[in-house]
N, CA, C and O of each residue as an XYZ file, in Angstrom:
468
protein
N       0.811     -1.184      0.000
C       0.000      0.000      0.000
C       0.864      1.263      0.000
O       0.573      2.339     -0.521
N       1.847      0.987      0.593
C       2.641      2.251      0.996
C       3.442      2.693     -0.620
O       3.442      3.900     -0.862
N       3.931      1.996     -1.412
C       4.890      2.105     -2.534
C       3.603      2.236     -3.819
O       3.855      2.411     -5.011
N       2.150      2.094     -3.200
C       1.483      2.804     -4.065
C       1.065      4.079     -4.485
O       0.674      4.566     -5.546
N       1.279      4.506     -3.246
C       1.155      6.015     -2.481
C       2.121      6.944     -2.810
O       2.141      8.117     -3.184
N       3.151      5.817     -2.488
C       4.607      6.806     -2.996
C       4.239      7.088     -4.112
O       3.768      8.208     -4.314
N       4.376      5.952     -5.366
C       4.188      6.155     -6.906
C       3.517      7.137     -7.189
O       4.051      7.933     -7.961
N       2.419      7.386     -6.794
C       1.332      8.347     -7.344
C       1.934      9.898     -6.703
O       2.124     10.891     -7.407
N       2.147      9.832     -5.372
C       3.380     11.216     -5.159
C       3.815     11.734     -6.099
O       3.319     12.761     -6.560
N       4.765     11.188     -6.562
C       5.959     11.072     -7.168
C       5.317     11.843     -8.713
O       5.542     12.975     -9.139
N       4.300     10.537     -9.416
C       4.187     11.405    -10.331
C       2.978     12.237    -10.537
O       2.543     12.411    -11.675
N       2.290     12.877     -9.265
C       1.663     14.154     -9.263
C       2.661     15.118     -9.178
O       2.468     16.120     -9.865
N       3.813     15.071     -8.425
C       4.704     16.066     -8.605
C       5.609     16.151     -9.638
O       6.276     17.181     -9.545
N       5.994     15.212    -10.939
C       6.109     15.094    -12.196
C       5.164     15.832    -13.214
O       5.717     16.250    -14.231
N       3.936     16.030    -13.091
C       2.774     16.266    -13.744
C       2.468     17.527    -13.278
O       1.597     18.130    -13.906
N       3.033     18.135    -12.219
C       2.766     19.373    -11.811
C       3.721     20.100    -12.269
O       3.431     21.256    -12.579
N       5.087     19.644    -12.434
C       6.379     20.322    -12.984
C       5.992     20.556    -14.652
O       6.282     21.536    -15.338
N       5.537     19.811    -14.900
C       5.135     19.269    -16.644
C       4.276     20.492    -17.025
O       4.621     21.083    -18.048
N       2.985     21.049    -16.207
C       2.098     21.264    -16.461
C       3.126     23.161    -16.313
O       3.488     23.948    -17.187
N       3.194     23.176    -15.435
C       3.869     24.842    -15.071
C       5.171     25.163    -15.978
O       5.771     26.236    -15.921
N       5.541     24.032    -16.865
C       6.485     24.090    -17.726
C       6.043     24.674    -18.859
O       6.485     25.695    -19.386
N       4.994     23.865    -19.276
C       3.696     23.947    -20.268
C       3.385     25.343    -20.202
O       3.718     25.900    -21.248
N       2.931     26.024    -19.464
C       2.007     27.264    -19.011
C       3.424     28.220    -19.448
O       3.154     29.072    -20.294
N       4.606     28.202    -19.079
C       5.424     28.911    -19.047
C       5.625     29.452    -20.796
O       5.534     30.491    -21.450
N       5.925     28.111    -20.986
C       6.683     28.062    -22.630
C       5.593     28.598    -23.277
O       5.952     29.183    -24.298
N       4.037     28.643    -23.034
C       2.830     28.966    -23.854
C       2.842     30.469    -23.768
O       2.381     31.131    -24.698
N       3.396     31.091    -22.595
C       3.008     32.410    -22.488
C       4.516     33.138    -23.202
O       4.649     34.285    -23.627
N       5.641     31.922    -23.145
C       6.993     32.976    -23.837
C       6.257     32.823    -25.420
O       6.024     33.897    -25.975
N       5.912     31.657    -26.110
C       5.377     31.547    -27.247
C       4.246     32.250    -27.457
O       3.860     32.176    -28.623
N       3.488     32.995    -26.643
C       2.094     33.944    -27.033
C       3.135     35.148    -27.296
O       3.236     35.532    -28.461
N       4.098     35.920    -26.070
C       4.523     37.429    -26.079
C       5.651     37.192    -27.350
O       6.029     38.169    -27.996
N       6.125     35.901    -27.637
C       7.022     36.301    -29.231
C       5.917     36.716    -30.400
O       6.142     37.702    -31.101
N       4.887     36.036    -30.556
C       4.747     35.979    -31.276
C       3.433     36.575    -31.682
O       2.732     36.262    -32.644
N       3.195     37.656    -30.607
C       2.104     38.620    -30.379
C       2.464     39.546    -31.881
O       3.407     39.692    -32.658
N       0.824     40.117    -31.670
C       0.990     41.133    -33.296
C       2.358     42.221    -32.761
O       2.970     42.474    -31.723
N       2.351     42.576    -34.001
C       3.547     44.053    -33.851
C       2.352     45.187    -34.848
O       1.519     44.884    -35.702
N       2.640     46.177    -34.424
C       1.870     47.345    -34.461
C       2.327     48.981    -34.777
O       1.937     49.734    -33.884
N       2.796     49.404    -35.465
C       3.720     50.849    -35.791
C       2.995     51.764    -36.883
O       2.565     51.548    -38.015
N       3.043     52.739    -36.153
C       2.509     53.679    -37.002
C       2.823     55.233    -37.114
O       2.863     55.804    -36.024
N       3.032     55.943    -38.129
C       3.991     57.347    -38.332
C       2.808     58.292    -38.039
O       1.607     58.289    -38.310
N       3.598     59.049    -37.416
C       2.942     60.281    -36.619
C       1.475     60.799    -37.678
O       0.475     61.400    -37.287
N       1.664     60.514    -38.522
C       0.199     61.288    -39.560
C      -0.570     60.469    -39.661
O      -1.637     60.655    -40.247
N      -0.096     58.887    -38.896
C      -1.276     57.957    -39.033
C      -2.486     58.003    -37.672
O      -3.642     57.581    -37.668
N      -1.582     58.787    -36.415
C      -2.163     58.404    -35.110
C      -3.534     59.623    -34.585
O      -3.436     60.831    -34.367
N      -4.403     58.973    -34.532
C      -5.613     59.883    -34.163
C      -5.818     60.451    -33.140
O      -6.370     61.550    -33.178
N      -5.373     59.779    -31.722
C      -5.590     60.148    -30.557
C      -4.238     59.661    -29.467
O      -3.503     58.675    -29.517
N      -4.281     60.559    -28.715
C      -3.613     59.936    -27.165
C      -3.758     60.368    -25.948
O      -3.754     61.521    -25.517
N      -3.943     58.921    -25.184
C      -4.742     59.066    -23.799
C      -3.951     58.210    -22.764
O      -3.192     57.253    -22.912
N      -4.351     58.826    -21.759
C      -3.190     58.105    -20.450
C      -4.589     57.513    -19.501
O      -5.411     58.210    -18.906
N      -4.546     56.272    -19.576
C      -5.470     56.133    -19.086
C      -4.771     54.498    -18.013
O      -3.599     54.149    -17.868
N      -5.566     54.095    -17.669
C      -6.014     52.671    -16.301
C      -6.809     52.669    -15.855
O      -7.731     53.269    -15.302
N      -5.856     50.850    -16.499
C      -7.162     49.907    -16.503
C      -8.402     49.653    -15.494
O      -8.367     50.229    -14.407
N      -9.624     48.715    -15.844
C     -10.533     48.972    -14.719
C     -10.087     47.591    -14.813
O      -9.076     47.152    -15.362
N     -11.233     46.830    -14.033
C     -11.556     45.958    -13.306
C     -11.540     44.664    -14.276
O     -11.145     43.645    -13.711
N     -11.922     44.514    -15.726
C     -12.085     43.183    -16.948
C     -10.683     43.822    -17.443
O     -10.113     42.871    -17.977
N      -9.940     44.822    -17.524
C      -9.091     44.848    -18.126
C      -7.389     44.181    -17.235
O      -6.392     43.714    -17.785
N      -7.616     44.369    -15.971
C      -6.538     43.769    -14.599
C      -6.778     42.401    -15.099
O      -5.969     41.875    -15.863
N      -7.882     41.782    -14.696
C      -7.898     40.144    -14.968
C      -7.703     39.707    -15.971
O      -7.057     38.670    -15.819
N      -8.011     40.022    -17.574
C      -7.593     40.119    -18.731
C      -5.925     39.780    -18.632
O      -5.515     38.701    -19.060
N      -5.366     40.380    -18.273
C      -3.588     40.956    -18.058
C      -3.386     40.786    -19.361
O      -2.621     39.918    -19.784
N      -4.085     41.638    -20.168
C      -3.485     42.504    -21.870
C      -3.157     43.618    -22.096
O      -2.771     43.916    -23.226
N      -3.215     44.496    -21.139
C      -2.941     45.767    -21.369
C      -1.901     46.224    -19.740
O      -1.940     45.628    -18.664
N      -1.110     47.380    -20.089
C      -0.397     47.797    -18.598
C      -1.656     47.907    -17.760
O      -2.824     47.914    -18.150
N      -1.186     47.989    -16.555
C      -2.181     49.035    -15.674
C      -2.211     50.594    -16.103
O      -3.279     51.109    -16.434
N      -1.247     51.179    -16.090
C      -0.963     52.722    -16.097
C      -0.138     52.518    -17.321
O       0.876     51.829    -17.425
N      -0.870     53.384    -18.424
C      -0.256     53.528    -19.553
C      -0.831     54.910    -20.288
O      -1.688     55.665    -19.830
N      -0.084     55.038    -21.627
C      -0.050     56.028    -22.448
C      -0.639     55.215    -23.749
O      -0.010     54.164    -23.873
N      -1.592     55.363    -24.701
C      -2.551     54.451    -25.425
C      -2.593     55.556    -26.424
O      -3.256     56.589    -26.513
N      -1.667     54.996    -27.143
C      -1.586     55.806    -29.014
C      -2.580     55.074    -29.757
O      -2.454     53.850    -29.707
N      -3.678     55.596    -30.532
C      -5.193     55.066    -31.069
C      -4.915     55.686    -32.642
O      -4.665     56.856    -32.929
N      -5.009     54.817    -33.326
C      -4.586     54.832    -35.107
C      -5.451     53.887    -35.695
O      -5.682     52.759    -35.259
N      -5.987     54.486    -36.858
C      -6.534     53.352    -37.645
C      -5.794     53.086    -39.291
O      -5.543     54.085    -39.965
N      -5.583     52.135    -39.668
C      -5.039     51.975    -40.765
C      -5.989     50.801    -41.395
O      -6.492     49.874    -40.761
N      -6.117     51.070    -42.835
C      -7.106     50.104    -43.545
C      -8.217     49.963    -42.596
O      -8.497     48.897    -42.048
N      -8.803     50.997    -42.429
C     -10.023     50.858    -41.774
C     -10.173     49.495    -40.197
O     -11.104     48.835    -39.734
N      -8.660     49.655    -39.857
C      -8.690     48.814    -38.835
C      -8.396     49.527    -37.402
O      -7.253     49.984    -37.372
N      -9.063     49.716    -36.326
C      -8.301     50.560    -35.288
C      -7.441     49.744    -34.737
O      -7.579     48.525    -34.633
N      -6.490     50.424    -34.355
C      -5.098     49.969    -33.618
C      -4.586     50.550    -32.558
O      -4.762     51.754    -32.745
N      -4.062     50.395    -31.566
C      -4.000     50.709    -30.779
C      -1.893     50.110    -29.851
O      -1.505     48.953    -29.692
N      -1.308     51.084    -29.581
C      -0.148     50.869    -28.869
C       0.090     51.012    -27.952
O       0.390     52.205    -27.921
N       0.251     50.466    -26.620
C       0.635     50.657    -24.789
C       1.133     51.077    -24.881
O       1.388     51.341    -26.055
N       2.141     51.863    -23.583
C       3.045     52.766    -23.763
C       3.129     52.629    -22.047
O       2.589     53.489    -21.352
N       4.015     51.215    -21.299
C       3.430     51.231    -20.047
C       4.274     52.035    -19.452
O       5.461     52.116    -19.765
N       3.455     53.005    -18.110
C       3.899     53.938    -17.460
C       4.971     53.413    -16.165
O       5.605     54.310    -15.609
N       5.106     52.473    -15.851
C       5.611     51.597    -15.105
C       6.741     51.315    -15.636
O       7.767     51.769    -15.130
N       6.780     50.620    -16.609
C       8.067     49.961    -17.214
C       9.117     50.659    -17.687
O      10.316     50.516    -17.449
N       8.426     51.603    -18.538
C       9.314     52.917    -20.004
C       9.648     53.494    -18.841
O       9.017     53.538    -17.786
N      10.960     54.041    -19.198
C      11.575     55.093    -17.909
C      11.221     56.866    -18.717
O      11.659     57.277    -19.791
N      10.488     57.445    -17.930
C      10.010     58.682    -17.511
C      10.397     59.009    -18.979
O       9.880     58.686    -20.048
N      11.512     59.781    -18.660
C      12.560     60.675    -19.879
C      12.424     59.886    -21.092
O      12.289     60.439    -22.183
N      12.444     59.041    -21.004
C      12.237     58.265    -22.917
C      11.018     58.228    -23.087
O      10.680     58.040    -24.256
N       9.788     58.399    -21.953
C       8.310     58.872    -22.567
C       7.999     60.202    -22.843
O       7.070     60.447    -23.613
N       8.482     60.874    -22.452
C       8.862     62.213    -22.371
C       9.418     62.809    -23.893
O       8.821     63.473    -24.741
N      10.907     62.243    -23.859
C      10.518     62.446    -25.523
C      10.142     61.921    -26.269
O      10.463     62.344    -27.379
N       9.196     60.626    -26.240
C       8.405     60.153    -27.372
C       7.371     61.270    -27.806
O       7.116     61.692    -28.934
N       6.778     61.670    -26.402
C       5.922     62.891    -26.381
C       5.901     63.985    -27.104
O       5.016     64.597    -27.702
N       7.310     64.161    -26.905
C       8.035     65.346    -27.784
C       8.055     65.511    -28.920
O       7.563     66.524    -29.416
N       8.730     64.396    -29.766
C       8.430     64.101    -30.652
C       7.157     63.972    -31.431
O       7.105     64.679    -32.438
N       6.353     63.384    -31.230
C       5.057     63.316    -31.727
C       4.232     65.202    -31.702
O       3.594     65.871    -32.514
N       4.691     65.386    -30.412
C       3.997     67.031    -30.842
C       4.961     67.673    -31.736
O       4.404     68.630    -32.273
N       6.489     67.514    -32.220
C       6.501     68.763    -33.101
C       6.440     67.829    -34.361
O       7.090     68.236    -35.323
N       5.539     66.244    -34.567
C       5.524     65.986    -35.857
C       3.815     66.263    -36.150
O       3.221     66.195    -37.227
N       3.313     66.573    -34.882
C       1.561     66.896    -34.770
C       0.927     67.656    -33.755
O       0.113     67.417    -32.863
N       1.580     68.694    -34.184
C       0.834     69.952    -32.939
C      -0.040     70.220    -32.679
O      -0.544     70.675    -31.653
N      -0.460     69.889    -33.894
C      -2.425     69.669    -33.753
C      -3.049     68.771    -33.007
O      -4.257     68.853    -32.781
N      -2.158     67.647    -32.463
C      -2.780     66.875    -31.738
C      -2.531     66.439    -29.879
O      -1.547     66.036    -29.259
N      -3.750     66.720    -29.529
C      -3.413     67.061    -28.006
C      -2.797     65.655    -26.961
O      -3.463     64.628    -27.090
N      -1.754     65.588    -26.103
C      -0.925     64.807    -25.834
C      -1.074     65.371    -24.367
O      -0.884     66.466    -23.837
N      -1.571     63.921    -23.884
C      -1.841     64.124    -22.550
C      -1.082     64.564    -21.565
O      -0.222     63.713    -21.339
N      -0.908     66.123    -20.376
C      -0.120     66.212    -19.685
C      -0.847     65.730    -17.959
O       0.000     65.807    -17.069
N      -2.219     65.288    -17.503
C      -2.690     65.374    -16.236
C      -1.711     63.577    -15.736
O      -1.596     62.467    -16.257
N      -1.301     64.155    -14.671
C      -1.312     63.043    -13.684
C       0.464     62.004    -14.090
O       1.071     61.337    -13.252
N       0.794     62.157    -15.254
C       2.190     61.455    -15.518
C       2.779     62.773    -15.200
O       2.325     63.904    -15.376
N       4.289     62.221    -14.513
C       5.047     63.083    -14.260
C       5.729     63.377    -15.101
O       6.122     64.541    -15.022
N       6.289     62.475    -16.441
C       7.134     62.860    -17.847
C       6.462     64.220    -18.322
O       7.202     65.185    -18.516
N       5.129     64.333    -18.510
C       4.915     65.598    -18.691
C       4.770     67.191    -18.048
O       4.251     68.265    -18.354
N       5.528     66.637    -17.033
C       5.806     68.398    -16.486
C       7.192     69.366    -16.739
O       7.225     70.521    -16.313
């Protein structure tokens, strides 16, 4: 009885290593091979600094605290993160920059991120 017990131990904790191996390699194989998304300053319609609610946290597809460049191309909307967390300050800062002297016309969020003060 006892070396039956063991056995089955043994390979639930085989099958648990297997399985979190599985889960791992699925999520490096989803973020390679996620869409890619780029678009030149005369393509982008809007930008908003916004976070996430409540379906978007459990989701875990988008930052929490981000900067959300909104473009449509071929009649498709698109959309780019820009997480506020991760990107260090000064390199959002001049992405910012950039984009206003290639579109001054278009308003670029300054409330609540500190890159924009």
């Amino acid at each position: 009885m006892f070396r039956i017990g063991q056995g089955w131990h043994r390979w639930r904790a085989l099958t648990a290593c297997l399985l979190i191996f599985a889960l791992i390699l699925h999520s490096i194989t989803f973020a390679i091979a996620g869409e890619r998304f780029s678009a030149d300053a005369a393509d982008i319609d809007s930008i908003k600094e916004e976070t996430s609610n409540v379906h978007t946290t459990a989701a875990l597809r988008r930052p929490f605290r981000r900067i959300a460049i909104y473009s449509e191309q071929n009649g498709q909307a698109e959309r780019i993160d820009i997480s506020l967390k991760i990107f260090v300050q000064t390199d959002i800062k001049t992405l910012m920059e950039i984009i206003k002297a290639n579109r001054p016309d278009l308003p670029v969020p300054t409330s609540g991120a500190k890159a924009f003060e």
